[in-house]
VMD Tcl script that draws the C-alpha trace (Angstrom):
set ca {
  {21.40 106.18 47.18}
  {19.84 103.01 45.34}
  {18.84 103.87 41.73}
  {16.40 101.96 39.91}
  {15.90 102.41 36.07}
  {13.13 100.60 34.19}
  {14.24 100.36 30.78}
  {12.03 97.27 28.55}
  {14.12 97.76 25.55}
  {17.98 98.74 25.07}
  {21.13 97.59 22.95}
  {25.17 96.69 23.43}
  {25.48 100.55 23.70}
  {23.72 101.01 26.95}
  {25.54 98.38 28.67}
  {28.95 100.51 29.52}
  {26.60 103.32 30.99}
  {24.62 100.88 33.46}
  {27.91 99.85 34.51}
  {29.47 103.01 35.37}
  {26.35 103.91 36.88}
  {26.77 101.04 39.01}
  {29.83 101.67 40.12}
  {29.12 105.28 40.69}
  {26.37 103.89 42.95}
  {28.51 101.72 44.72}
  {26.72 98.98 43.55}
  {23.03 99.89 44.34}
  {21.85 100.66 40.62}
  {19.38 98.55 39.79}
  {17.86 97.96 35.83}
  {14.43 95.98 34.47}
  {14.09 94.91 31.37}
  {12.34 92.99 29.42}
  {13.22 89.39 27.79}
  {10.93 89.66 24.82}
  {12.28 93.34 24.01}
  {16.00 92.31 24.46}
  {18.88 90.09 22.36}
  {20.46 86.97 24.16}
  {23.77 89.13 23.66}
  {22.11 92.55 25.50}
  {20.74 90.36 28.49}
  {24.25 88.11 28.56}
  {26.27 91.00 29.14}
  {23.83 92.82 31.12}
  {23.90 90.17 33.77}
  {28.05 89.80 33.62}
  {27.69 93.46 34.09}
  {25.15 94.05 37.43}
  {24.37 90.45 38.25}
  {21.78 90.10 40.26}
  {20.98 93.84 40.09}
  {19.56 93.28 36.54}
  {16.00 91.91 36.72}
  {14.69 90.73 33.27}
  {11.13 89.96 33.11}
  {9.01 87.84 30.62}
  {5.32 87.63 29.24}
  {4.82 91.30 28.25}
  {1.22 91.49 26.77}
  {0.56 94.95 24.04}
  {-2.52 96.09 22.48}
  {-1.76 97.79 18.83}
  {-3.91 100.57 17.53}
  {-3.02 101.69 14.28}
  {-0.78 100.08 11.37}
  {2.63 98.19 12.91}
  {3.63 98.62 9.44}
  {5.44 101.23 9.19}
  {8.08 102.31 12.09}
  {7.61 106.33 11.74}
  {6.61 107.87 15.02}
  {2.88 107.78 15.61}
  {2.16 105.55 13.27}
  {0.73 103.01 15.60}
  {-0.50 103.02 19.39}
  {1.32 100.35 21.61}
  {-0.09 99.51 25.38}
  {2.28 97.33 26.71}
  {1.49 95.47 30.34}
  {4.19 93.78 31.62}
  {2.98 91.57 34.54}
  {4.68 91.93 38.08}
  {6.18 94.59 37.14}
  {4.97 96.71 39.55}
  {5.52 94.68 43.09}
  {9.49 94.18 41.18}
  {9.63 98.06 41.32}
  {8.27 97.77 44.94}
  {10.75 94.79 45.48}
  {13.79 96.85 44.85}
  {12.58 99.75 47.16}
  {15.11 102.54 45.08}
  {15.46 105.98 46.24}
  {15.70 107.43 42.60}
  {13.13 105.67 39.99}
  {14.07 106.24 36.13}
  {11.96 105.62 33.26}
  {12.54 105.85 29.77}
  {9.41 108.32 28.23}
  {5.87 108.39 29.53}
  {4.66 105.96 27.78}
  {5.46 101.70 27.85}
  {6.61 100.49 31.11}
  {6.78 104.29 32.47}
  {3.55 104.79 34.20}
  {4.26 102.08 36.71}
  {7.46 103.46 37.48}
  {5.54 107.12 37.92}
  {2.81 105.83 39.57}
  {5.43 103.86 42.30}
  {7.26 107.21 42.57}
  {4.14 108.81 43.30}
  {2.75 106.54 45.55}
  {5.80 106.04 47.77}
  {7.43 109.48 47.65}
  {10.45 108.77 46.03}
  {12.18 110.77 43.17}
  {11.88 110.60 39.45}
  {13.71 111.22 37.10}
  {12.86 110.47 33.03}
  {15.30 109.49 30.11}
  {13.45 111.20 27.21}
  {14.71 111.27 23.58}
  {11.86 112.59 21.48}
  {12.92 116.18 19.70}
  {9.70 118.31 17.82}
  {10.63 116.80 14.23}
  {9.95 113.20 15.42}
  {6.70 114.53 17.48}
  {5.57 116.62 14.31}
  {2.72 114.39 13.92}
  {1.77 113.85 17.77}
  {-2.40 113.85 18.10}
  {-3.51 116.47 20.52}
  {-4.44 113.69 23.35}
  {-1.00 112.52 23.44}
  {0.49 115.72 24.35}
  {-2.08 116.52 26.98}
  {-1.45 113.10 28.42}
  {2.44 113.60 28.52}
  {1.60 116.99 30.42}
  {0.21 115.65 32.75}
  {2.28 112.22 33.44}
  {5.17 114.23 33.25}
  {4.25 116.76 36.18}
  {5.87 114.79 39.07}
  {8.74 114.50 37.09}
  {11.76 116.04 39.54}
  {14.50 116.17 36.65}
  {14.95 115.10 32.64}
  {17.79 113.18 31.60}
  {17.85 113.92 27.73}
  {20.32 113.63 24.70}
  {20.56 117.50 23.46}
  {19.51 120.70 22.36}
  {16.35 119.47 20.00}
  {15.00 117.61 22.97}
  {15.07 120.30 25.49}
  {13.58 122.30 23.26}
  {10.38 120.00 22.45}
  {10.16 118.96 26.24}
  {9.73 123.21 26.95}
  {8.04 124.44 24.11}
  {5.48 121.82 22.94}
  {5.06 120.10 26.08}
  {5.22 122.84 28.86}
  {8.39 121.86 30.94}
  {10.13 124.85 30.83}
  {10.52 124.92 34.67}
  {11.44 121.34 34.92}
  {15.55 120.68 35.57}
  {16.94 119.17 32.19}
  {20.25 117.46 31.46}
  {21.79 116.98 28.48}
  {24.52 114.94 27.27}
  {23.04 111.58 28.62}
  {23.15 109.73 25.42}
  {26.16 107.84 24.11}
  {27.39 105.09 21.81}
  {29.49 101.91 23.07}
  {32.52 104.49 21.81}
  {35.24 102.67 24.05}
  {34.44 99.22 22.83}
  {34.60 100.32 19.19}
  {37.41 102.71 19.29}
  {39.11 99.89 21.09}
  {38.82 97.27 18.76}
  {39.25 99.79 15.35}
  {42.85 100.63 16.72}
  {43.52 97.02 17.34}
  {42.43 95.89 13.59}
  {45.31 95.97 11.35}
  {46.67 96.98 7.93}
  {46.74 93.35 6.46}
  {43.20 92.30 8.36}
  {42.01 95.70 6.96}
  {43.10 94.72 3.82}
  {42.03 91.00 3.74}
  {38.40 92.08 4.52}
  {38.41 94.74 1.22}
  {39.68 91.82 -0.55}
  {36.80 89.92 0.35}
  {34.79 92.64 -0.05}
  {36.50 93.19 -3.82}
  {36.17 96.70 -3.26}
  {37.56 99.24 -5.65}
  {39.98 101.94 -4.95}
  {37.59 104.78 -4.48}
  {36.45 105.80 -1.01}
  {34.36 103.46 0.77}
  {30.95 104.86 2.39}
  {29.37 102.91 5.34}
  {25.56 102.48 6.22}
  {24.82 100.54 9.46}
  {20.80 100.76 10.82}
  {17.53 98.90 9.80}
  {16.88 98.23 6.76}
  {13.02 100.18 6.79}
  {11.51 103.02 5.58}
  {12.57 105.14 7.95}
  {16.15 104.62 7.62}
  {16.49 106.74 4.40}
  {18.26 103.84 2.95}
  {16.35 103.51 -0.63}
  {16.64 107.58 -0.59}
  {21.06 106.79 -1.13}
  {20.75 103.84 -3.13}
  {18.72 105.17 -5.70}
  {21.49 108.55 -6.48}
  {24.71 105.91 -6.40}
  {24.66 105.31 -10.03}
  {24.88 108.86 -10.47}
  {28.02 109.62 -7.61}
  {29.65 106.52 -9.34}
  {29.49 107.92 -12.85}
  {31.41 110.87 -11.46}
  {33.58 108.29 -8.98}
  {33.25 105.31 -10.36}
  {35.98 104.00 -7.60}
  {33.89 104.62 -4.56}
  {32.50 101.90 -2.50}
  {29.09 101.46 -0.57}
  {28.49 99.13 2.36}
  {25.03 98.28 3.90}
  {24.92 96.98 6.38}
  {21.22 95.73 8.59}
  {18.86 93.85 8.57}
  {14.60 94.84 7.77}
  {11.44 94.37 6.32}
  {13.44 96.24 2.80}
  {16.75 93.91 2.95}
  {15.35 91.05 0.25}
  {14.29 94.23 -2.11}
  {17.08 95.91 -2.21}
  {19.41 92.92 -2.17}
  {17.54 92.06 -5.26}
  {17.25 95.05 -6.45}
  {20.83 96.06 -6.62}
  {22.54 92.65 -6.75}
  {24.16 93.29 -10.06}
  {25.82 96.34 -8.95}
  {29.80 95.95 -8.07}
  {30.15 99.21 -6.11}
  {27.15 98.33 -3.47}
  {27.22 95.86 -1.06}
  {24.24 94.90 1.07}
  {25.57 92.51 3.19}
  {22.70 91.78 5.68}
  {22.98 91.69 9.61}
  {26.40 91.63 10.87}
  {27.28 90.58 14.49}
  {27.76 93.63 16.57}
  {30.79 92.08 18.22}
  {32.56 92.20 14.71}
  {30.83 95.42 13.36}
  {34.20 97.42 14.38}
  {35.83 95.62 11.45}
  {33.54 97.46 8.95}
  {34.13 101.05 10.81}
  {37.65 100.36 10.19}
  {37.64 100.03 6.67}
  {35.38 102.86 5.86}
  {36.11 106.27 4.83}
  {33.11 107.74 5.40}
  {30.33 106.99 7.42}
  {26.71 107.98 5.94}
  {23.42 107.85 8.08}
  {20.36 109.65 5.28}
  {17.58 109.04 8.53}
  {14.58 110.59 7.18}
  {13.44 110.24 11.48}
  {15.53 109.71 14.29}
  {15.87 111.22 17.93}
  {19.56 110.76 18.46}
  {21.04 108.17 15.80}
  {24.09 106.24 17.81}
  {26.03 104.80 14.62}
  {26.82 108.56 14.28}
  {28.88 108.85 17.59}
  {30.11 105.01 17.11}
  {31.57 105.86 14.03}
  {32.76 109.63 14.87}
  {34.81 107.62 18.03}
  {36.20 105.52 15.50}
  {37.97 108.53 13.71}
  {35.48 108.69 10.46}
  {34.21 111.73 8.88}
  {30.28 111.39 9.40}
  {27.48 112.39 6.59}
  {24.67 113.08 8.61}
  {20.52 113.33 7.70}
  {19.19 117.05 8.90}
  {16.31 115.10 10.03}
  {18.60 113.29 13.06}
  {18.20 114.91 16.06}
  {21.50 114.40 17.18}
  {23.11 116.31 14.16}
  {22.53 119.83 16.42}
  {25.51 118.33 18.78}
  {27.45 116.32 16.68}
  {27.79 117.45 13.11}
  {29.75 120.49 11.97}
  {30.09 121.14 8.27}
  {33.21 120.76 6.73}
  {34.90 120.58 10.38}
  {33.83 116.61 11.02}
  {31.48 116.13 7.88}
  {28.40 116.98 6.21}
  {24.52 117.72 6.92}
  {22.31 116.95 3.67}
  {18.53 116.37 3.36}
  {18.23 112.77 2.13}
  {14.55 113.80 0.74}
  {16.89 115.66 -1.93}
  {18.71 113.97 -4.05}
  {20.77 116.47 -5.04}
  {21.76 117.38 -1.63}
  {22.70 113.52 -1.22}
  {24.97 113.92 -4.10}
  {26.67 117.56 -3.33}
  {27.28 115.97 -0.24}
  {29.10 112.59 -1.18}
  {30.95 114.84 -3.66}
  {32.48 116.92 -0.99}
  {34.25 114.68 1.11}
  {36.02 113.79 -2.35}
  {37.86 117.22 -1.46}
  {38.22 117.31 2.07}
  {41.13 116.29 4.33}
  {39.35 113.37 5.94}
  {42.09 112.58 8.30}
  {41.47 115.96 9.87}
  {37.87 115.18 9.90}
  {38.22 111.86 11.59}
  {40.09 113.56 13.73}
  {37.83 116.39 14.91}
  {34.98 113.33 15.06}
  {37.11 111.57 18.05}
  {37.35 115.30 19.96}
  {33.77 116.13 19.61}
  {32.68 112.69 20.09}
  {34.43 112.40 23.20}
  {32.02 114.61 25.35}
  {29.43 112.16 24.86}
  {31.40 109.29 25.91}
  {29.29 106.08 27.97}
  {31.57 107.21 31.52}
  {30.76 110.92 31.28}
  {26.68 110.39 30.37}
  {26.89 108.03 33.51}
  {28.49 110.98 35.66}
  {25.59 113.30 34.16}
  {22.77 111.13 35.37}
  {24.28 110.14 38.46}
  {25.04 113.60 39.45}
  {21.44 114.54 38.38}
  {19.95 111.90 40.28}
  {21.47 112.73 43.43}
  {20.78 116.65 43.29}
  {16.75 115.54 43.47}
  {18.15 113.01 46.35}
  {19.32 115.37 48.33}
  {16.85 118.27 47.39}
}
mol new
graphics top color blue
foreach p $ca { graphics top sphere $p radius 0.5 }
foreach p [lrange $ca 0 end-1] q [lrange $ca 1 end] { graphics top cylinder $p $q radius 0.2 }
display resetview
């Protein structure tokens, strides 16, 4: 069974999943992708990974309706047209086609599928919260792409639900559990970091006593970030020990660097390599992600591998799965500040070793080998159907 999944845009965190699909495919899994849309790093260790089975392609041309401003769902319309990407489909000749959504490179994967009988399969990640401001003809035209879909590969519960109720594919196999973090890499590396390099890095830091709260994610809007920063000064006057660490990189980094620069207990620090972001996980108590949008934010399972507590946004769609209150952390509304507050209070009474504990065990059903075994065992059920 050869296994082709077109895939423009991913991160570090996909890259254990391709390769255990790979392996599970005994080496016929094949991935596209695209060179404006991925990091040196990504397409470095995507090609150490599947070699010449990973086919990155150049000169994608998009057409923007809409503002590009903002980075909320909907906001904008994005055609993208990725030349040759169609005969490179053709060229691999796959039994299973995957494509990530209906829209972007999708449709030539759908239309190849269709064309030449073969079997698709989707990777969707949208949940109804993140859709709630769909327009009418993008819905109808998602019914109808989707229709020769044969099976869903999705993240969890919110996007099942979306994907039956407000799109129609209630009859359409789904499975979940086929998003996961780069947990092995992480966890890995966190274990290996030690008390003195822990404690150098604070030093640096000069953080105070307190617990220590870590943001990782963009540095936009959408992130949530400006919601926390602007309650610290009142946890602080309450804990005026505790510790916040920002880390990203986005069109709101030179604000709120400025903006909070004279403040001891925050620390913006920018965009941090991801081979060295494990050294931030391991001196955090807490990790804190106030998304006011997300389909399934991964910094949540990265850190909950890494043993930390997790203070989670109701607005991410992968809190359903992930998040249980006062067993592994906290769900709060970042659109209320008091709820950001309660929240940050709490975990000033909890027994966060338990926590971090309870983060590794629920964590570890959404680990990068057992998401691969999902959609390989999905994708050959339509094989042989």
């Amino acid at each position: 069974m050869k296994v082709l999944w077109i895939s423009p845009w991913f991160g570090n965190y996909r890259i254990p999943v391709y390769d255990q699909l790979n392996k599970l495919c005994k080496g016929s899994f094949y991935l596209i992708c695209s060179q404006e849309n991925t990091s040196d790093l990504v397409r470095q260790k995507l090609k150490n990974t599947l070699g010449t089975n990973a086919i990155v392609m150049s000169g994608e041309k998009r057409m923007t309706m809409g503002s590009e401003e903002s980075d909320f769902a909907n906001s904008a319309l994005v055609i993208k047209k990725q030349p040759g990407l169609y005969k490179a489909i053709k060229d691999v000749n796959a039994d299973i086609i995957i494509t990530e959504g209906f829209g972007g490179w999708a449709p030539a994967g759908i239309r190849y599928a269709v064309t030449h009988c073969k079997k698709l399969c989707m990777f969707y990640e949208r949940t109804a919260y993140v859709e709630r401001n769909s327009p009418k003809w993008r819905r109808l035209y998602r019914r109808i792409v989707g229709i020769p879909v044969n099976h869903f590969l999705i993240n969890g519960t919110l996007t099942e639900e979306y994907l039956n109720n407000g799109l129609g594919f209630k009859h359409t196999p789904k499975i979940k559990g086929c998003m996961s973090a780069d947990s092995f890499g992480l966890a890995q590396a966190v274990s290996s970091f030690s008390e003195s390099q822990k404690e150098n890095l604070q030093k640096e830091l000069k953080l105070n006593s307190g617990l220590t709260f870590l943001f990782v994610g963009q540095m936009v809007a959408r992130k949530g970030i400006s919601e926390l920063l602007a309650v610290w000064n009142q946890h602080i006057q309450k804990h005026p020990q505790d510790n916040l660490i920002v880390i990203g990189k986005g069109v709101l980094e030179a604000k709120l660097k400025q903006q909070y620069t004279l403040e001891d207990s925050i620390h913006i620090l920018g965009a941090i390599n991801y081979d060295l972001l494990y050294q931030y996980y391991a001196i955090c108590d807490v990790f804190i992600m106030p998304t006011l949008e997300d389909n399934w934010c991964l910094v949540i399972p990265e850190a909950m591998a890494c043993g930390k507590p997790v203070a989670c946004s109701i607005y991410n769609g992968g809190h359903y799965e992930l998040v249980q209150d006062n067993v592994n952390g906290y769900k709060f509304d970042p659109l209320n500040p008091n709820s950001i507050l309660q929240t940050l209070d709490k975990f000033h009474h909890a027994d966060l070793s338990r926590m971090g504990a309870t983060s590794k065990e629920i964590e570890s059903n959404f680990t990068p080998d057992k998401a691969a075994q999902r959609i390989y065992e999905a994708c050959l059920k339509v094989y042989k159907k």
